[in-house]
C-alpha positions in Angstrom: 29.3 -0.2 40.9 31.2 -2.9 39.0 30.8 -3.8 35.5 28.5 -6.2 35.5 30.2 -9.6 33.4 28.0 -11.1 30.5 28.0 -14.8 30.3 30.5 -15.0 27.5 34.5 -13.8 28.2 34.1 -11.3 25.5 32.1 -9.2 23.5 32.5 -8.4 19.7 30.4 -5.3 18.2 30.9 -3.8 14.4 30.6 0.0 14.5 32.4 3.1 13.5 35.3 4.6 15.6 33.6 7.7 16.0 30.8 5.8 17.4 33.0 4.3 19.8 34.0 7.4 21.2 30.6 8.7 21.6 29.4 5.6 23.2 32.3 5.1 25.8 34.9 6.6 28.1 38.4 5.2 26.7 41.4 4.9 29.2 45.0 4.2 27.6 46.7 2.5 30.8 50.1 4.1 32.0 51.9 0.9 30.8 50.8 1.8 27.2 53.4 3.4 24.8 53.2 6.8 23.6 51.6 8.2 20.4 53.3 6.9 17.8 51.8 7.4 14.6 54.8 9.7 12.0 53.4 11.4 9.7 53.0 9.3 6.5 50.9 6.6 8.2 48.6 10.2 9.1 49.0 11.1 5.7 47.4 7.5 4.3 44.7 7.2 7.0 43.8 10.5 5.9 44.2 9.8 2.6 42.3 6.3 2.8 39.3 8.3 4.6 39.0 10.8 1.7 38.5 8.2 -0.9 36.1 6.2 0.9 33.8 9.2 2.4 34.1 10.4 -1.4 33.1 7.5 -3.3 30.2 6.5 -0.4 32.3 3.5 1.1 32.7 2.0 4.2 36.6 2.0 5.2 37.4 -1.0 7.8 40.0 0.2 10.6 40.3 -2.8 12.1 40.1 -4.2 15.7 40.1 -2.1 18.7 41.2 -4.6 22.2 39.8 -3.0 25.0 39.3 -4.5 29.0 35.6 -3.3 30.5 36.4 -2.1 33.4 34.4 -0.3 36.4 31.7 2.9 35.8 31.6 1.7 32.2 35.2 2.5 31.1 37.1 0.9 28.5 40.6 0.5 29.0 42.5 0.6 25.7 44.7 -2.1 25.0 45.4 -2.1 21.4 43.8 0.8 18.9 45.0 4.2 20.8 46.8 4.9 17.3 43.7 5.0 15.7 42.1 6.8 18.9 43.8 9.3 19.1 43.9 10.4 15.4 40.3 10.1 14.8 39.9 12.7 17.9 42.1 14.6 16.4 40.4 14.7 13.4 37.2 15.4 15.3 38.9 18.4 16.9 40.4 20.0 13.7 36.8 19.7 12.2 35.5 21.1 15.6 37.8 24.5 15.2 36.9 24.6 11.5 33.0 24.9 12.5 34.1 27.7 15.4 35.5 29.9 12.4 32.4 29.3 10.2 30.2 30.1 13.5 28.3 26.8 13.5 28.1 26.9 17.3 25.0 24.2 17.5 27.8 21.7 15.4 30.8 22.7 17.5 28.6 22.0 20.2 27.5 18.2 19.1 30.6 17.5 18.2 32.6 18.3 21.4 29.5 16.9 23.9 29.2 13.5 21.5 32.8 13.0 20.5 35.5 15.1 22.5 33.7 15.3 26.4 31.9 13.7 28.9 30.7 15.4 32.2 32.2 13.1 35.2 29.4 13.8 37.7 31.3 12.9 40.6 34.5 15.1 40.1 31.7 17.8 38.6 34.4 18.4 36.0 34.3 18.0 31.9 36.8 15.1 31.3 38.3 14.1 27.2 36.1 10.8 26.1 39.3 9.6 25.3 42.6 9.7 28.1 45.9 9.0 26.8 49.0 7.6 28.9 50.7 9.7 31.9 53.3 11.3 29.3 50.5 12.2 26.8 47.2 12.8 28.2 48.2 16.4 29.6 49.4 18.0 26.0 46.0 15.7 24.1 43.8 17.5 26.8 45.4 20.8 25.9 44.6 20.3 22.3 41.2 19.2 22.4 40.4 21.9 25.3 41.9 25.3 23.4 40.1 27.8 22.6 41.1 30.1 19.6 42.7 32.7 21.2 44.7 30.3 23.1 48.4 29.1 23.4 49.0 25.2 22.1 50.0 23.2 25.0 54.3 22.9 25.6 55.6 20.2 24.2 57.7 18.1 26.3 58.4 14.7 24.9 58.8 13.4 21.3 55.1 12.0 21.4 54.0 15.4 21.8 55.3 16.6 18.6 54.0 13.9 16.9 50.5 14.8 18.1 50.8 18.4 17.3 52.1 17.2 13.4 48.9 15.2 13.5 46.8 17.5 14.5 48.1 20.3 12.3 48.0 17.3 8.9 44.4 17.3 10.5 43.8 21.1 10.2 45.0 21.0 6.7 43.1 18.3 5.3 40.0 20.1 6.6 41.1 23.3 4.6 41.6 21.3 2.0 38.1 19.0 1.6 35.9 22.2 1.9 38.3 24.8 -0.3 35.7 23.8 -3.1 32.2 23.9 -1.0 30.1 27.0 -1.1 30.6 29.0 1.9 27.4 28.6 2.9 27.3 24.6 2.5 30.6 24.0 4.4 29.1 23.3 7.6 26.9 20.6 6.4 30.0 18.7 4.4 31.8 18.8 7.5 28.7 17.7 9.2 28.6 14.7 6.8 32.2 14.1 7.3 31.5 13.5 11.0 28.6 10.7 10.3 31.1 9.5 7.9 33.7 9.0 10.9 30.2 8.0 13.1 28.9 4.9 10.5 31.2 4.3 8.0 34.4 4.4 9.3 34.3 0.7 10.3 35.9 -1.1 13.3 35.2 -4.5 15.3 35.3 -3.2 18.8 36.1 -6.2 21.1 35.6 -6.2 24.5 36.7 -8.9 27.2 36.4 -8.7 31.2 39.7 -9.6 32.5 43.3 -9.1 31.9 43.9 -12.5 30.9 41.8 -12.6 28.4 42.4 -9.3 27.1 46.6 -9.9 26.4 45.7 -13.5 25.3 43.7 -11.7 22.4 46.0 -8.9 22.1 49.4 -11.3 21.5 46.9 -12.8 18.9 45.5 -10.2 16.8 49.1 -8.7 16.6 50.3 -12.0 15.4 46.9 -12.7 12.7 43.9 -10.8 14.8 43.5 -7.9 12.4 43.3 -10.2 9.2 41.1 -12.6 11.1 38.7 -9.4 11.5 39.1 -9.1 8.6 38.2 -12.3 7.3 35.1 -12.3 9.1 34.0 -9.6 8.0 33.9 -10.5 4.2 32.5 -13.2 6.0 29.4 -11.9 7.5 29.4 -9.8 4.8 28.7 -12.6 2.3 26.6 -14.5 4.1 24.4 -11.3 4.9 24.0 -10.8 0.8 23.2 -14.5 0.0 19.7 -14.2 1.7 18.0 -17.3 0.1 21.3 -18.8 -1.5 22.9 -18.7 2.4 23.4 -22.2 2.8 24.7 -22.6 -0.8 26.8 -19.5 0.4 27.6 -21.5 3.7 28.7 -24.6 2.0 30.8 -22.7 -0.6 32.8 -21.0 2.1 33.2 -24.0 4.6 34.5 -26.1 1.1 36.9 -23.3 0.8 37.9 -23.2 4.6 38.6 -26.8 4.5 41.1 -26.5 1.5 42.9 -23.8 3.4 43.3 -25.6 6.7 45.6 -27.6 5.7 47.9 -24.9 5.0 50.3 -24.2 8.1 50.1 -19.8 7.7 49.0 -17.5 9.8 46.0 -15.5 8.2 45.9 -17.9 5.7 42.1 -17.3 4.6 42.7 -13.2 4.1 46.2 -14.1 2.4 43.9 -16.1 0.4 40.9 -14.0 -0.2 43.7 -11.1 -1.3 45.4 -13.2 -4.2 42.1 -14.8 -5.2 40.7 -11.2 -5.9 44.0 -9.8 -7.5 44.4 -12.9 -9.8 40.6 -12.3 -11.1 40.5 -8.6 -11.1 43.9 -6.9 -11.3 45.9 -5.2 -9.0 44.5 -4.1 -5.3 45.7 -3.1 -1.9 45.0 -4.9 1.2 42.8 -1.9 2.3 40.8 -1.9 -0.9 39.5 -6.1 -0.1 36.6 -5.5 1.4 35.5 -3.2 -0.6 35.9 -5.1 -3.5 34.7 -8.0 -2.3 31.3 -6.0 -1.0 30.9 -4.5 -4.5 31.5 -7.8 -6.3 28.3 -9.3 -4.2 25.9 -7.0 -3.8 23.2 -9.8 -4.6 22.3 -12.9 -3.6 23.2 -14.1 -7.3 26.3 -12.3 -6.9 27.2 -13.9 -3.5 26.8 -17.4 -4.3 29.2 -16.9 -7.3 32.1 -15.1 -5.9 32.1 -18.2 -3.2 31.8 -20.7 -5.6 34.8 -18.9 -7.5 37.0 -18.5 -4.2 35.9 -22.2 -3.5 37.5 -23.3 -6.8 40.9 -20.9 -6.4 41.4 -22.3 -2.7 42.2 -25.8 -3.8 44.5 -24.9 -6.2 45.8 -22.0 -3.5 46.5 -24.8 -1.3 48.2 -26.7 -4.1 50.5 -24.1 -4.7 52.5 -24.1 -1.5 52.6 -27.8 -1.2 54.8 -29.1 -4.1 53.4 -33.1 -3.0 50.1 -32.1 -3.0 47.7 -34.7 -5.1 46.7 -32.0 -7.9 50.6 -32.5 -9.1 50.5 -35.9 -9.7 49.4 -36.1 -13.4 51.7 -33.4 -14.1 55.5 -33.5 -14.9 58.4 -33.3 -11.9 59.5 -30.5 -13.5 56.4 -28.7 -12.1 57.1 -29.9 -8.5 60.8 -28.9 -8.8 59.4 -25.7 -10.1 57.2 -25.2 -7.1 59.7 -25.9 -4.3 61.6 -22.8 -5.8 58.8 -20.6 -5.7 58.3 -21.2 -2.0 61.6 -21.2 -1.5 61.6 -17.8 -2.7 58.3 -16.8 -1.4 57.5 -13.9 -3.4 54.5 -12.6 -1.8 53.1 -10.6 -4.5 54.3 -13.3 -7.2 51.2 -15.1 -5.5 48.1 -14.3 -7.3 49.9 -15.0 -10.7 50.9 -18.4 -9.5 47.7 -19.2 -8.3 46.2 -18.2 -11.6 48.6 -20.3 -13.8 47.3 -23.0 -11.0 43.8 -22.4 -11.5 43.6 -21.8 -15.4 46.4 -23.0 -17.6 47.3 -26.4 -18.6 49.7 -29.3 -17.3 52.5 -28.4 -20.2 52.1 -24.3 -20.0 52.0 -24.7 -16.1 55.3 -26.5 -15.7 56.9 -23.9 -18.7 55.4 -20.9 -16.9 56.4 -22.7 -13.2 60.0 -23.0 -14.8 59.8 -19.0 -16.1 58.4 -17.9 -12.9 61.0 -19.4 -10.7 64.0 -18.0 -12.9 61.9 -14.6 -13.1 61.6 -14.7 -9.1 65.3 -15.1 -8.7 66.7 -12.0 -10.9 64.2 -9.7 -9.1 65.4 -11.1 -5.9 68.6 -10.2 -6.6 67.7 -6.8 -8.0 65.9 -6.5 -4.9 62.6 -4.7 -6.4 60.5 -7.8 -5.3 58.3 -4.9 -3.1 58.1 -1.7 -5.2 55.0 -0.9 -6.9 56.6 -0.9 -10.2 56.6 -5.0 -10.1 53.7 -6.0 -7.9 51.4 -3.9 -10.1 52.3 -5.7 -13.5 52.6 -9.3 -12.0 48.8 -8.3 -10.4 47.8 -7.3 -13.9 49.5 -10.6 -15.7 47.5 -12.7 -13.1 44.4 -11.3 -14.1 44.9 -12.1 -17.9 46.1 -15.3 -17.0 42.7 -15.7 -15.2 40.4 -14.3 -18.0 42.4 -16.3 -20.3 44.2 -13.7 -22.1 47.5 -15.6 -21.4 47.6 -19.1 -22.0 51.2 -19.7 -22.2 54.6 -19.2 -20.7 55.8 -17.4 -23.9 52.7 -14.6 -23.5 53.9 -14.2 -19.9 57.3 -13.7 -20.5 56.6 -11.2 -23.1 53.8 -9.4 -20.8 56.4 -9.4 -17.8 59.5 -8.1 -19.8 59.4 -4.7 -18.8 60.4 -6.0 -15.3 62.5 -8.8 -16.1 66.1 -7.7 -15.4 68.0 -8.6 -18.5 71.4 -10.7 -18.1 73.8 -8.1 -17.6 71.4 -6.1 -15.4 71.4 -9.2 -13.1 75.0 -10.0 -13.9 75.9 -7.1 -12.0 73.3 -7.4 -9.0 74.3 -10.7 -8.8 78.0 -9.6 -8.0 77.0 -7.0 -5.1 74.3 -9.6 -3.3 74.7 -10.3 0.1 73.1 -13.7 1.3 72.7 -13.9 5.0 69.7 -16.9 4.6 72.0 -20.1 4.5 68.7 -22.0 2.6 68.8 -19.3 0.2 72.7 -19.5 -0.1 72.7 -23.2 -0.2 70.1 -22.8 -2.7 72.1 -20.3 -5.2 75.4 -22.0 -4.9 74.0 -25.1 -5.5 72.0 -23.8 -8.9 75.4 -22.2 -9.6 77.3 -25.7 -9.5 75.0 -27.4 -11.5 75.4 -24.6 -14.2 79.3 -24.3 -14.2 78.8 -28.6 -14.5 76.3 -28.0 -17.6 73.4 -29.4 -15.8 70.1 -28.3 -18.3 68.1 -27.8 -14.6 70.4 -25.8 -13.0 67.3 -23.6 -11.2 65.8 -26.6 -9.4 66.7 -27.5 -5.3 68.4 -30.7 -4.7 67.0 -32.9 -1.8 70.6 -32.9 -0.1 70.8 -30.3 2.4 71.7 -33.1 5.0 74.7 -34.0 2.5 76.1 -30.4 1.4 76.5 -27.7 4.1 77.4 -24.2 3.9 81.0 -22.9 4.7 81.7 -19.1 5.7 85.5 -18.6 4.0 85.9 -16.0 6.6 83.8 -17.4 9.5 81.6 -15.9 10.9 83.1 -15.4 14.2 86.9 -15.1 13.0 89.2 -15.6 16.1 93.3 -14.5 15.6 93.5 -16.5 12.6 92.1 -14.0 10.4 93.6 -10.7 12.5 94.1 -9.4 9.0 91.1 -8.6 8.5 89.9 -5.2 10.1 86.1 -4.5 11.4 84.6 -3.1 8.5 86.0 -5.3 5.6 84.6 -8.6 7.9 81.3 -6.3 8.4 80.7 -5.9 4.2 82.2 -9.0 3.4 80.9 -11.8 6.2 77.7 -12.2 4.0 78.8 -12.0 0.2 78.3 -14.9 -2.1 81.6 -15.0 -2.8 82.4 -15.5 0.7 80.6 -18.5 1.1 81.1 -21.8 -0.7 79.3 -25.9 -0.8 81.2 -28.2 1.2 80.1 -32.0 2.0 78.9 -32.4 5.6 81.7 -35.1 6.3 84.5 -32.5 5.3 82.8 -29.4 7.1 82.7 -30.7 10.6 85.9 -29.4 11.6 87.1 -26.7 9.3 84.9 -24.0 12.1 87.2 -21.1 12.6 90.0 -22.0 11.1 92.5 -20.0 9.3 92.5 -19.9 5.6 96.1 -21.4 5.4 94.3 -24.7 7.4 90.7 -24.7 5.6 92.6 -24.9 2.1 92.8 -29.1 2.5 89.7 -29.4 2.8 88.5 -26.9 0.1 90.7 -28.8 -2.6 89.5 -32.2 -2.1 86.0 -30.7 -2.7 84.1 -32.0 -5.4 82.3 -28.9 -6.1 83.9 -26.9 -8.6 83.4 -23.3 -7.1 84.4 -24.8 -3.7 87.6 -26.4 -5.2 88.8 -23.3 -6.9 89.1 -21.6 -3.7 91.9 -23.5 -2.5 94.3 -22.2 -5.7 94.0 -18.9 -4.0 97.2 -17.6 -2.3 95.7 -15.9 0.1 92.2 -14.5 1.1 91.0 -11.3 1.2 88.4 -8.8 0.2 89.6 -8.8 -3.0 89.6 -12.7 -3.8 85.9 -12.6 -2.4 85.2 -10.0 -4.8 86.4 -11.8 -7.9 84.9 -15.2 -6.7 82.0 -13.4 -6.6 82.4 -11.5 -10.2 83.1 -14.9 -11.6 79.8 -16.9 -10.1 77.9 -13.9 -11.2 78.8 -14.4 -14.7 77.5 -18.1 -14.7 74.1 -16.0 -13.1 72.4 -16.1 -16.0 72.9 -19.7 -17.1 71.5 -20.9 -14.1 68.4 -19.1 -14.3 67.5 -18.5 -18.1 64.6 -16.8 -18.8 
């Protein structure tokens, strides 16, 4: 009998992913990759699960795509990942009841969770089939008994499955080492409802191929953030009971300022940097659940909307240096602002949108200034992404949010424990390799001002259609530069000091020429770091090395902090 097809293309439900395995038969079709997961990300789910099943949380997983097919069978299209690990899981808890000889539990959870009887085939099939390559060795795991052998392992999938399952065995040691003996089955019991209730995903079910990939292309691209989104969402809305359409109104107000912004996942982006910049540092994983605890009443509800409400127009602000809320304040501020998004700094964000949101026209454009400069020598340090600097920028954007920091001098003296001094970026400076040609433009050009004594140095010139970016050595070097072997072009291609400002009317047809032939051109320059290059004798690794040394001293003059 065919599935029958509801009169919408899709179907959304909010459940747990244990749930979805006890409530459906889950196909991964042949096409699908293998298991994938390595054993960190198993490590974090893991990890991610403990905390919220400890401290009483619901933990969102995100969206599972899946095509309803016939006999009530859900083809997998995206989410075997988290499938697979989660039965798994199941399994390890399943062999963990067998030794304490809870055989009523190992019972429930293999008949809910790990089987279904297939009536016609008079056989017991897994709830959950895996691809060609994979399905054999997951049916061995889930189907051994204690005495027995683990499955062979054939393909590279398959160890990654036994690594899971063998994490899985050991965080089940682990969460019950400290339970009584005679409790153990009951924790485990309540880690399974956890996995049943709390362990949150938006299941999303469509009826036709079409459909299916159309949504799966999309949630890859911003899908699991728009989930994610709408469930904060629904979330809200649910707590505001009587306040819901002062709850409504605050979040359409809020959606309307961030529309304008051309981002994918804009409003979770959002919702993340508003949360950080008024409570401190948190992980993507952790928004929800900070958001839920921050609105547990009506009360509550209405005033974390009319807060994000607030924080989105000056959000929206932030990424658009012409935007009206600019206009009463300085140029410098603008200036400032193109160099931020220049940089794009992602978790610079939430302090910029707290300076946005709470300090003045004079200590905004100082801090914009600070910022900018700041964003540059950790750029170049390349520490933009470790913990050690998104935590204290999270931190800073909460004090400048409460108010603790009202100035650019407090910031610079809260964020000096990250700020790389001027012989710390001095020396980055002279190792970075630039493959952006914006961002190159962009450093050269600060670098020119500087060596010219220009008091802005830091801010982007509206000339990119004037000045355009010359490789030295080009970047496809014919016989002209046969001196140079394979691995010095390979280290060198992309070096600062390999590239150099040259006016678009000069640059047209300088190409691939040999250095001997470009030297003309370089020496009627009228850039200063482009018209030294042409008093070289010759060039080599070691010229682009000392070009390099020598813009990197002028490093810190073009981006004071």
């Amino acid at each position: 009998m065919a599935t029958p097809q509801p009169n919408s293309t899709m179907k959304l439900e909010q459940t747990g992913l244990a749930n979805v395995l006890k409530g459906h038969r889950l196909v991964v079709p042949p096409n699908q990759r293998n298991y994938a997961w390595e054993g960190d990300q198993v490590q974090q789910y893991l990890e991610d699960l403990k905390r919220a099943q400890h401290e009483g949380e619901d933990h969102f997983l995100g969206t599972l795509v899946t095509i309803a097919r016939d006999g009530g069978v859900l083809e997998v299209v995206d989410g075997q990942q988290r499938l697979a690990t989660t039965t798994l899981l199941l399994v390890a808890i399943r062999d963990r009841l067998r030794e304490l000889d809870d055989e009523m539990l190992v019972q429930s959870v293999e008949t809910d969770y790990l089987f279904i009887i297939d009536r016609k085939q008079r056989e017991r099939v897994t709830r959950l089939e895996l691809n060609v390559e994979d399905n054999e060795f997951f049916t061995g795991l889930l189907t051994r008994g204690p005495e027995d052998a683990f499955p062979e392992r054939k393909y590279e999938s398959h160890e990654l499955l036994m690594d899971a399952y063998q994490q899985h065995v050991s965080h089940v040691a682990g969460i019950v080492e400290g339970v009584a003996a005679e409790d153990r089955g009951d924790f485990l019991n309540d880690w399974v409802t956890f996995l049943d209730d709390s362990a949150g995903v938006v299941l999303l079910q469509v009826y036709d191929d079409s459909n299916a990939y159309r949504m799966f292309e999309t949630l890859n691209d911003r899908g699991l953030k728009t989930s994610q989104a709408d469930l904060v969402k629904n979330h809200l809305f649910g707590a505001a009971a009587a306040k819901l359409p002062q709850v409504q109104a605050r979040w359409a107000y809020m959606r309307g300022a961030l529309e304008a912004l051309d981002e994918d996942d804009v409003t979770i982006d959002f919702l993340r940097y508003a949360i950080i910049a008024m409570s401190g540092p948190k992980r993507q994983a952790d928004l929800y659940r900070t958001i839920k605890a921050a609105s547990k009443t009506p009360t509550q509800a209405l005033a974390l909307t009319t807060k994000l409400d607030d924080l989105a127009g000056a959000y929206a602000a932030t990424l658009n240096s012409d935007h009206a809320r600019w206009n009463p304040y300085a140029t410098a501020a603008r200036k400032a602002l193109q160099v931020l998004n220049l940089l794009d700094i992602r978790p610079m964000r939430p302090l910029v949108l707290a300076v946005a949101a709470k300090m003045g026209q004079g200590p905004t454009t100082k801090t914009f200034q600070f910022l900018g400069a700041l964003g540059v020598r950790l750029m170049i340090a390349s520490s933009t992404r470790s913990a050690g600097v998104e935590q204290p920028l999270a931190e800073a954007a909460a004090k400048v949010y409460s108010g603790t920091i009202t100035t650019a001098e407090e910031l610079r003296e809260e964020l000096a424990s990250i700020t790389p001094n001027d012989s710390a970026f001095s020396a980055a400076f002279a190792e970075v390799r630039v493959a952006n040609s914006r961002m190159a433009r962009y450093l050269l050009r600060s670098l020119e001002l500087a060596k010219m004594g220009d008091s802005e140095p830091y801010f982007i010139p509206n000339d990119s259609e004037v000045i355009n970016l010359e490789h030295v050595l080009p970047k496809k070097p014919g016989d002209n530069w046969a001196s140079w072997n394979e691995d010095d072009r390979r280290t060198n291609i992309s070096r600062l000091g390999n590239q150099a400002l040259m006016r678009a009317s000069d640059n047209g047809h300088v190409k691939s020429d040999s250095f001997e032939d470009k030297k003309p051109s370089l020496a009627k320059s009228p850039y200063v770091w482009t018209n030294c290059i042409a008093q070289e004798p010759e060039w080599t690794p070691v010229q682009v090395a000392e070009r390099q040394a020598a813009l990197a001293e002028y490093a810190p003059k073009a981006w004071p902090i």
